[in-house]
C-alpha positions in Angstrom: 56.8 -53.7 -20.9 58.8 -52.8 -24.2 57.2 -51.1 -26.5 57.7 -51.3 -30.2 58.1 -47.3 -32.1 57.1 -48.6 -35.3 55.7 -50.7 -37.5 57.5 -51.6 -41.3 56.2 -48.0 -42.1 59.6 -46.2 -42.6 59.2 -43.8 -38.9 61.5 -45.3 -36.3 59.6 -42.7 -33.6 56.3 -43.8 -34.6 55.6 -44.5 -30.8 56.4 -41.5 -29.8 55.0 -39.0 -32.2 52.0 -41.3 -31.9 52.0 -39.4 -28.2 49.1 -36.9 -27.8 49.9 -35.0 -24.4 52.7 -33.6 -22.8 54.2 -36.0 -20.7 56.2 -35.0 -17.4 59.4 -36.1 -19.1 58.3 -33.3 -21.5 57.7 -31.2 -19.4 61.0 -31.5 -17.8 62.5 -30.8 -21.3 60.3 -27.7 -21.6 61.2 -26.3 -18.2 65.1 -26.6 -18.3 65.1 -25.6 -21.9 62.5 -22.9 -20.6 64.6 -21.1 -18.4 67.2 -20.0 -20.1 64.8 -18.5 -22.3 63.3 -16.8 -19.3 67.3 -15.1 -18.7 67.6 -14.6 -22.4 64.8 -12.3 -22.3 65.3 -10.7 -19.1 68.5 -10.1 -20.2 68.1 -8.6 -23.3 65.4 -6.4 -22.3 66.7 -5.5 -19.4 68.7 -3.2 -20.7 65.7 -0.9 -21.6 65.5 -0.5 -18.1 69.2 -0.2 -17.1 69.7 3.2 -19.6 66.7 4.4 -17.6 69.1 4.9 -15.1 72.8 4.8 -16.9 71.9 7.4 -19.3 71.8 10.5 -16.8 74.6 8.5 -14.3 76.7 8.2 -17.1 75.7 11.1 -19.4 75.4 8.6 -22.4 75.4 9.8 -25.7 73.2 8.4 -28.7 75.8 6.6 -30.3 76.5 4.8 -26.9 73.1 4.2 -25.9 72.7 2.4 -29.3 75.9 0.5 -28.8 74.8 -0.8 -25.2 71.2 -1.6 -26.4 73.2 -3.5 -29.3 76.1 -4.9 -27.6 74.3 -8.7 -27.1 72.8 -9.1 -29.9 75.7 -8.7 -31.9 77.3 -11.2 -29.9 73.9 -13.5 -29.5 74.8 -14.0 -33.6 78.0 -15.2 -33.3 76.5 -17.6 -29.8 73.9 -18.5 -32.9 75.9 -19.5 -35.6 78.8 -21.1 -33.1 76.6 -23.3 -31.2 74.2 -24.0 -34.3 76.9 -26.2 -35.8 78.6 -27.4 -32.7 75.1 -28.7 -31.9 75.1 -31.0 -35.0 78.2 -32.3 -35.0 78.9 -33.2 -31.6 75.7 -33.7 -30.4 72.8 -32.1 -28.2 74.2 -33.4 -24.9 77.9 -32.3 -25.0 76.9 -28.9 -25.7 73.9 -28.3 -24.0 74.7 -26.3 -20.7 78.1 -24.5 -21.8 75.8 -21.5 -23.0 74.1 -20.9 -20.2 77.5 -21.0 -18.1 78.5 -18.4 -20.7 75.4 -16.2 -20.4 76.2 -16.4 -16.1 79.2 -15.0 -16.2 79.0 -12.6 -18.4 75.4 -11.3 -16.7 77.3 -11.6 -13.2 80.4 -9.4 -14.6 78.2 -6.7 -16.3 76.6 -6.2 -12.6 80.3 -5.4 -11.5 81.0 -2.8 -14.7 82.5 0.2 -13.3 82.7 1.9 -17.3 80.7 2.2 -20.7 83.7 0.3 -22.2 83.5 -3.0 -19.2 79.6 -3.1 -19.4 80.1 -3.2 -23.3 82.3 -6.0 -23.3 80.5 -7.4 -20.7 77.4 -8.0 -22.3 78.9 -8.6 -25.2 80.3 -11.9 -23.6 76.4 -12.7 -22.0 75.0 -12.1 -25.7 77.5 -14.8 -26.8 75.8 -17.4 -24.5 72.1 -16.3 -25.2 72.8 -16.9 -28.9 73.5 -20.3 -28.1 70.8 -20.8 -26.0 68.6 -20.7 -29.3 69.6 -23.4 -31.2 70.3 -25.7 -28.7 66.9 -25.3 -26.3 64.5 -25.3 -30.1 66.1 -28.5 -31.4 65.7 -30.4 -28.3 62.6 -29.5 -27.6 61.7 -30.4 -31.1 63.7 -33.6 -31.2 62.1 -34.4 -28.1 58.2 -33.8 -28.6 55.6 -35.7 -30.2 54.1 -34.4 -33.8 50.8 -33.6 -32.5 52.2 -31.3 -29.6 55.3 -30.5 -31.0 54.3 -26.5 -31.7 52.7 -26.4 -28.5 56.3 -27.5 -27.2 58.5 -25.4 -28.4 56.0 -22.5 -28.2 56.0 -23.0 -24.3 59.8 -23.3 -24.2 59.9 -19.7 -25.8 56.7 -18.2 -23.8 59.0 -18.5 -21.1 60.4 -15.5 -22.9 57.7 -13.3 -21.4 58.1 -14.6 -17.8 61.7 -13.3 -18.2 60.6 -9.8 -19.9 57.9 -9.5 -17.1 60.1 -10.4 -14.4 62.9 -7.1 -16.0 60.0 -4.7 -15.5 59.1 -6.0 -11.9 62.7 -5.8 -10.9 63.6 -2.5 -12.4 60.2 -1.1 -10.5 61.2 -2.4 -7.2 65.0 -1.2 -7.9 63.9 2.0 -8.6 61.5 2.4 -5.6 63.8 1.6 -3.5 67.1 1.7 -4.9 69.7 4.9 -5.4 70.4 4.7 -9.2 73.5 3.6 -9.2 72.9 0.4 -7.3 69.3 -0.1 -8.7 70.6 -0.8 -12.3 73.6 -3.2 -11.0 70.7 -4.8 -9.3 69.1 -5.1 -12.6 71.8 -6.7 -14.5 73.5 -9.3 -11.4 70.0 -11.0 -10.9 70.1 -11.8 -14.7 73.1 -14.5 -13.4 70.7 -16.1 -11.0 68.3 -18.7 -13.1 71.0 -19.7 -16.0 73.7 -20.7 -13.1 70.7 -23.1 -11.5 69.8 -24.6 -14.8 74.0 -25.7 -15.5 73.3 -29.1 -13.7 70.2 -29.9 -15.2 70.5 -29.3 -18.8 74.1 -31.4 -18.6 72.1 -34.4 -17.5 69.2 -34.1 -20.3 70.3 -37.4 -22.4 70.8 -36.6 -25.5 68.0 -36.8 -28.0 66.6 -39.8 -29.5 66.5 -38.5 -33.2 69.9 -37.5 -32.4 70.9 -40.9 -31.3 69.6 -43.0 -33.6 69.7 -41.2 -36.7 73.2 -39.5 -36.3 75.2 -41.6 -33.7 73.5 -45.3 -34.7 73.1 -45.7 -31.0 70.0 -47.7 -30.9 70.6 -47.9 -26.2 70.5 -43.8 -26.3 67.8 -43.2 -28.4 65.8 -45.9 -26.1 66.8 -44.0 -23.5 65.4 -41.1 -24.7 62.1 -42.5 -25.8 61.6 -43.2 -22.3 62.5 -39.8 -20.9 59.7 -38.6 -23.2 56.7 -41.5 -23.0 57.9 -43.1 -20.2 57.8 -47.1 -20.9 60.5 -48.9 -22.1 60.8 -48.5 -25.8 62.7 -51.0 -28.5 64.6 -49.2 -31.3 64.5 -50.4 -34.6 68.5 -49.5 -36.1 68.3 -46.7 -38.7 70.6 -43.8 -39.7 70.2 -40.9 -41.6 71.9 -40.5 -44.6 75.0 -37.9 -44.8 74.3 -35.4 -47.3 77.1 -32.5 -47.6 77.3 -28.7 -46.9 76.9 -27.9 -50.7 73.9 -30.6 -51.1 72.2 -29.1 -47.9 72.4 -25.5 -49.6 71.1 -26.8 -52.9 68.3 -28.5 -51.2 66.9 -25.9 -48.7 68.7 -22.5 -49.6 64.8 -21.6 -51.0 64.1 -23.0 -46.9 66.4 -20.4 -45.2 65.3 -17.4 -46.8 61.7 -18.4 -45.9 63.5 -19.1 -42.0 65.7 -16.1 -42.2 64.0 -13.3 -43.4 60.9 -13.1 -41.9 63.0 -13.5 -38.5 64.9 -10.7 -40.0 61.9 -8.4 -40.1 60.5 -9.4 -36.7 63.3 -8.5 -34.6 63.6 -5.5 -36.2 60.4 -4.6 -35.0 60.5 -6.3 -31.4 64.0 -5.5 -30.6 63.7 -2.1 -32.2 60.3 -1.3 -30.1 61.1 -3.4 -26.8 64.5 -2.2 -25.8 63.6 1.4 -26.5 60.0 1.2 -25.0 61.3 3.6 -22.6 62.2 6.4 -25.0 58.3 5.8 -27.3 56.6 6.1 -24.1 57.7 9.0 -22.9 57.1 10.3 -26.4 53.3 9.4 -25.9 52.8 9.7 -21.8 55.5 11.2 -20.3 56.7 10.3 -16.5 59.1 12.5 -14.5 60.3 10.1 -11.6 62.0 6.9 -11.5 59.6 4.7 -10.8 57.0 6.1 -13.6 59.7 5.9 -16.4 60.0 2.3 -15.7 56.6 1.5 -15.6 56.2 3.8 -18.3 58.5 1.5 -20.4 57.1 -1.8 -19.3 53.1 -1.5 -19.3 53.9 -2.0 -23.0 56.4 -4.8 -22.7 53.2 -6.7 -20.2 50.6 -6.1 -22.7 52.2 -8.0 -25.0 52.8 -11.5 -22.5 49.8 -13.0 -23.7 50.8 -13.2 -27.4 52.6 -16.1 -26.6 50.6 -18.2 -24.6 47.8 -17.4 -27.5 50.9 -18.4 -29.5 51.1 -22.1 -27.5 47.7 -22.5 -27.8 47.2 -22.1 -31.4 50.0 -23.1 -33.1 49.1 -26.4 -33.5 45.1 -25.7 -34.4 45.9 -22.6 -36.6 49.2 -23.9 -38.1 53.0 -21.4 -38.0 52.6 -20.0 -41.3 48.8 -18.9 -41.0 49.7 -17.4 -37.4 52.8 -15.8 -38.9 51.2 -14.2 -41.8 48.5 -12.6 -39.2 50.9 -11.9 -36.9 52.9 -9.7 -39.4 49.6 -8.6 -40.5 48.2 -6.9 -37.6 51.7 -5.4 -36.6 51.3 -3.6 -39.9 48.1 -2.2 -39.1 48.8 -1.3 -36.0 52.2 0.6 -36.7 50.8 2.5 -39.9 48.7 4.5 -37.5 51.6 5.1 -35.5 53.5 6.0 -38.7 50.9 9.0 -38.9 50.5 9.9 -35.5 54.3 10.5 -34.9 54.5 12.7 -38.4 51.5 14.9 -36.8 49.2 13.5 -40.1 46.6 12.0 -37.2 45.4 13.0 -34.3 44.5 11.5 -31.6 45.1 10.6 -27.9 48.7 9.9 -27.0 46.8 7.0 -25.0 45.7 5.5 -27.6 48.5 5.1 -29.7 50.1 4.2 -26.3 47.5 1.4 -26.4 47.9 0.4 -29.4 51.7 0.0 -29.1 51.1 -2.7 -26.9 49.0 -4.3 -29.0 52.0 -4.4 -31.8 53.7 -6.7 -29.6 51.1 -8.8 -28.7 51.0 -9.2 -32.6 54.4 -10.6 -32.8 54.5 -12.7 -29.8 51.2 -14.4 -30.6 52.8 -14.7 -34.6 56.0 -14.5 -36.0 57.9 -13.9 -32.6 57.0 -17.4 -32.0 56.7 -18.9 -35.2 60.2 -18.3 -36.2 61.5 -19.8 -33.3 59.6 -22.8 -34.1 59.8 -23.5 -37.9 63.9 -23.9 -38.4 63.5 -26.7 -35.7 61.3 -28.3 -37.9 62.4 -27.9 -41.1 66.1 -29.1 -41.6 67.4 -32.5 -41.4 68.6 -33.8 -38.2 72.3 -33.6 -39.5 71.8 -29.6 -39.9 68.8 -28.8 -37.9 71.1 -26.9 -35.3 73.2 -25.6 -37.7 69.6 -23.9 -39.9 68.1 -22.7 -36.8 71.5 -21.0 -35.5 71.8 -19.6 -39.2 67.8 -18.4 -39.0 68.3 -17.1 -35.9 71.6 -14.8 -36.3 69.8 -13.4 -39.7 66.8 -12.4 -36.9 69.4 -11.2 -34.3 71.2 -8.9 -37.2 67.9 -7.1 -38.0 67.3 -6.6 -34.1 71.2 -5.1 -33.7 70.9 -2.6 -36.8 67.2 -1.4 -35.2 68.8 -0.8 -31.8 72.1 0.8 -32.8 70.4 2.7 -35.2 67.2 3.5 -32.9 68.2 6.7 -31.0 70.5 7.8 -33.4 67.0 7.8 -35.9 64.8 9.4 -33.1 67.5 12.3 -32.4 67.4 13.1 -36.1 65.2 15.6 -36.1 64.0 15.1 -40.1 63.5 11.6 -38.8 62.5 10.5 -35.4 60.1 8.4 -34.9 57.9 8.9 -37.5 60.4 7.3 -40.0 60.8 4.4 -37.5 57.4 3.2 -37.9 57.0 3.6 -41.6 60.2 1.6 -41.9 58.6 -1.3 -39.6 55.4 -1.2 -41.8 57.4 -1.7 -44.8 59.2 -4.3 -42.9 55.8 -6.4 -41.4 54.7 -6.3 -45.3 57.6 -8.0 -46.5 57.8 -10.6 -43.6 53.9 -12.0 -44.8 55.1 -12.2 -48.3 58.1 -14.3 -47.7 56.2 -16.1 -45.4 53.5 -16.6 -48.2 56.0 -17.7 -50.8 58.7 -19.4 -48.7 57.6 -21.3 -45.5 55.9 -24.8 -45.9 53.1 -25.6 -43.1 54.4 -28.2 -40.9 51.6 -28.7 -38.8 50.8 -32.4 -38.5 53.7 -33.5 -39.7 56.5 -35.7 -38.8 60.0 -33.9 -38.5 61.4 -36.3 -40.7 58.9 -35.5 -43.4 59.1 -32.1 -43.1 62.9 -32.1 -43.2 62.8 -34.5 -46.2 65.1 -37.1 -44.2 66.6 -39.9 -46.1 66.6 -42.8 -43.6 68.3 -46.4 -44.2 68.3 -49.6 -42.1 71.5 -50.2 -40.7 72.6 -53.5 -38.8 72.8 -53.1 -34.7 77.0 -53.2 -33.7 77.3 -55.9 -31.3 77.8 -53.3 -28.7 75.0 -52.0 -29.2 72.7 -54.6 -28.5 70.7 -55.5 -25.6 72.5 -57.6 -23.6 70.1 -61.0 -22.3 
């Protein structure tokens, strides 16, 4: 039976954001977007556990520890800002799939590195694909979920993020159990390949969004097609478009927008990247382990402690609201490191455990908060026309403040006028200045419909012949 989406009120998705649970066409969306956030993270973080072992195989210096750590997210910028606007102007579908080829290969090659230089370039060209995993997995997600779960979507499509940062310290434990070093951290880095080259087929075949359709392509068949991906009965399109607004008029109307989307992302990866991919180095700092298998767990009891945050992320998102779980995200991060701030300049003291403890709990803090919420809030935000290209543009500014913190990491920690000390007083300042962007910038979009949030202007607009149904 055909179902009509609206009714005269100006929302051509009316039936489905009038959806109130995830359906299993959803949750097909969530799980093939999902996984490549799973590889993005493992992938990312597994490098934390691959200079566990490179460092003494290789005899790495500071400088080249920083650039290894930095390599991908360098390159996960230029992924972001790439696939962003390719996303938006030739759709969802076409693109969708080519980065996780990318992210593959380049994860297979860096297994097969025999130098500094090849695993440099290496990962560079698997940080190219992960940066366009972000764009394109958030702004189908979005497009694709109802209003009422639409936080609760996305969140779960980057909580897969923690499977993937999980699954890095589980592998790098077994490799180093049982594993000489030199094979243990190829071991590492090839099974980084394995989920992104199983998810190519699927995400090629996820139809292109109905939002997309409709509103950018006029294609009134595909975005009925999509309906029915999503709430499963046969849905009848009413013909609308969106209305083309340019670069210039885009920056005039959200530029305020993107520096509430880019600098609080800015300031979050600073901290997660900064404390993640050199958990290795602050744990030993705070309980020190002399064999393989204790560095790594050393490294990665942290990393675990903080996998809840975003499944309390999922979970509230859409109660609490993103900016009220950003601001307390940021908020107890803050807290948490300005202890740390003390402890590591020798002005408090207590037990190494505790602080080890407590770093844990910083990451919970930004999972459960502004880890998630900034993934979440450029997918929102923007007009359809540009909602790829803002989120790659958000996310690039989040990726540059995670590359400066982990080239600049061990160089900082070596210095001994510095070390880590410094490190954490810089990441208080920088959890501070993330709640009071967040405070002046970011709208709540709780609640709301995407094209009311991204202040869509939306015109009837006669069905082609083509288009319509045929008898």
């Amino acid at each position: 039976m055909k179902q009509s989406p609206s009714d005269g009120d100006g929302n051509p998705f009316k039936y489905l954001d009038s959806t109130n649970r995830l359906t299993m066409g959803l949750w097909k969306v969530i799980l093939v977007s999902g996984m490549g956030f799973f590889t993005d993270a493992y992938d990312l973080f597994n490098i934390n556990i691959m200079l566990l072992f490179l460092t003494p195989l290789w005899h790495l210096t500071s400088v080249q520890m920083g650039l290894l750590a930095s390599s991908a997210i360098w390159s996960a910028i230029l992924g972001q800002l790439t696939f962003g606007r390719l996303l938006d102007l030739l759709g969802r579908k076409k693109i969708y799939g080519i980065e996780a080829a990318i992210l593959a290969v380049g994860a297979a090659l860096s297994a097969f590195s025999t130098s500094f230089l090849m695993l440099l370039a290496t990962r560079t060209l698997m940080g190219f694909g992960i940066g366009g995993d972000y764009p394109a997995s958030a702004t189908i997600a979005s497009e694709y979920a109802p209003t009422k779960t639409r936080g609760k979507s996305v969140a779960l499509v980057f909580s897969m993020q923690g499977f993937g940062i999980a699954t890095s310290v589980i592998v790098g434990l077994l490799a180093a159990g049982y594993l000489p070093p030199d094979l243990a951290w190829r071991v590492v880095a090839g099974i980084g390949a394995i989920p992104p080259s199983l998810v190519v087929y699927f995400r090629r075949h996820v139809p292109e969004t109905p939002r997309y359709s409709l509103l950018v392509k006029g294609d009134v068949n595909e975005a009925s097609k999509g309906l029915k991906l999503v709430t499963g009965s046969e849905a009848e399109v009413r013909p609308a478009v969106a209305e083309k607004i340019s670069f210039l008029e885009f920056i005039s109307m959200f530029g305020a927008l993107l520096i509430g989307t880019t600098l609080p992302w800015t300031f979050m990866d600073m901290a997660l990247y900064g404390t993640s991919v050199f958990s290795g180095t602050i744990s030993q700092a705070l309980v020190p382990f002399h064999t393989a298998v204790g560095k790594v767990l050393g490294a990665g009891v942290p990393l675990l402690i903080g996998v809840p945050g975003y499944f309390i992320a999922a979970t509230l998102v859409d109660k609490v609201g993103r900016k009220a779980l950003q601001i307390a995200g940021f908020l107890i991060a803050a807290a948490v490191y300005a202890p740390m701030t003390l402890y590591f300049y020798g002005l408090m003291h207590v037990s190494s455990y505790l602080i080890y403890a407590a770093f844990g709990l910083s990451l919970t803090a930004l999972n459960l908060g502004p880890n998630t919420t900034t993934f979440i809030l450029p997918a929102e935000v923007y007009p359809v026309r540009y909602r790829s290209t803002g989120h790659g543009i958000s996310a690039a500014a989040g990726k540059v403040g995670a590359a400066i913190t982990t080239l600049l990491f061990p160089i900082l920690k070596s210095t001994p006028s510095l070390g880590l000390g410094f490190i954490f007083l810089i990441l208080v300042v920088a959890s501070l200045a993330g709640i009071g962007i967040t405070a002046a910038f970011i709208p709540e979009t709780k609640g709301k419909v995407l094209e009311e949030i991204s202040r869509e202007r939306i015109v009837a607009k006669p069905v082609a012949v083509s288009q319509q149904r045929a008898p």
